[in-house]
N, C-alpha and C positions, 0 to 999 in steps of 0.2 A: 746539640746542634740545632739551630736556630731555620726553618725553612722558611721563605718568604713566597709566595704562589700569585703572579696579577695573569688572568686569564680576562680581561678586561676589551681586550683586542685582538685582532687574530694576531699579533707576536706573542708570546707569553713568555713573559719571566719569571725566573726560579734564580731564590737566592740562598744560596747556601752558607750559611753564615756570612764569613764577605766573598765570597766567588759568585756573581753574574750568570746568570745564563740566558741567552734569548735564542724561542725556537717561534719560528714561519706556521705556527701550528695548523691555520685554514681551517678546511673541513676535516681536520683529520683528529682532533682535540679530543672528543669523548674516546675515540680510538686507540690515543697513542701517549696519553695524555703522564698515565701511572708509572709506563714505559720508558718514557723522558726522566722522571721526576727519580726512578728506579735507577737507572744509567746512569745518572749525573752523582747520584748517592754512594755508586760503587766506583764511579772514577777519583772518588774523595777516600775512599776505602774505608766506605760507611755504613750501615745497613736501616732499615725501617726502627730497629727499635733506639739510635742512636739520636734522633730527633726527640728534640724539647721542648719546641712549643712552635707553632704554627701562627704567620701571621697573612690576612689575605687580603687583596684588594677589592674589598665587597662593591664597588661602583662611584658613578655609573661606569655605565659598558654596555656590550653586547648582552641580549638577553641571555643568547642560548652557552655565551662563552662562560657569563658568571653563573648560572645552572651548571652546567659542569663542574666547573672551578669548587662551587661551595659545595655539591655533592664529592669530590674527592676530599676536600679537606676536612667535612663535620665529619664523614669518614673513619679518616686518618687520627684527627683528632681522638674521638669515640674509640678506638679500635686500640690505639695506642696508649690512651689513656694522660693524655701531654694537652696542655691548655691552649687553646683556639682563640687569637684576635683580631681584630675588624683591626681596618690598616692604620685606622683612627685610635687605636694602643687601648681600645675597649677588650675587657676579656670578656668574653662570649659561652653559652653553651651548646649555640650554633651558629653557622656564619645565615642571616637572612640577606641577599642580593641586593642590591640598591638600582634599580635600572635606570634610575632619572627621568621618569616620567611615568606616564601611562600606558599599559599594555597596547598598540597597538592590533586592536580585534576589528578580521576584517567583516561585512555584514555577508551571512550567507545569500548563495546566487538564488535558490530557490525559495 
């Protein structure tokens, strides 16, 4: 089974082979994020070791969305032992985030 994971924005989709999913995820993402991806896996009557290969929307995006995002999936990837791609059909041996620009760093007050 084929997982697809874009935390790019606060909706996040997860595509499971061809089933859709979209969650409101906000601030709740590094929180709820496995938990989602887990549910969605057993309403297919699937389990973690039945994923094949992992593909992810490395950016741009939100900084802190795709930090999450690519920390679940190099992960899952690793853990699973199942090949990891940049949404770009690069196969990877980790997802690195794409944020589209430059870090915004603010200057310290003192």
């Amino acid at each position: 089974m084929k997982l697809y994971l874009d935390t790019s924005t606060p909706k996040t989709i997860l595509k499971l082979d061809g089933k859709t999913y979209e969650w409101d995820s906000g601030r709740e993402l590094a929180e709820k994020l496995l938990s989602f991806i887990h549910e969605k896996l057993q309403e297919n009557g699937k389990t973690w070791q039945d994923l094949t290969e992992i593909i992810f929307m490395s950016g741009p995006g939100s900084f802190t969305g795709l930090r999450i995002g690519a920390a679940v999936v190099n992960t899952l990837a690793s853990e699973l032992n199942i090949p990891l791609y940049s949404h770009k059909g690069e196969k990877v041996k980790i997802i690195l985030p794409d944020y589209g620009r430059d870090a915004n760093i603010s200057k310290p007050k003192k």
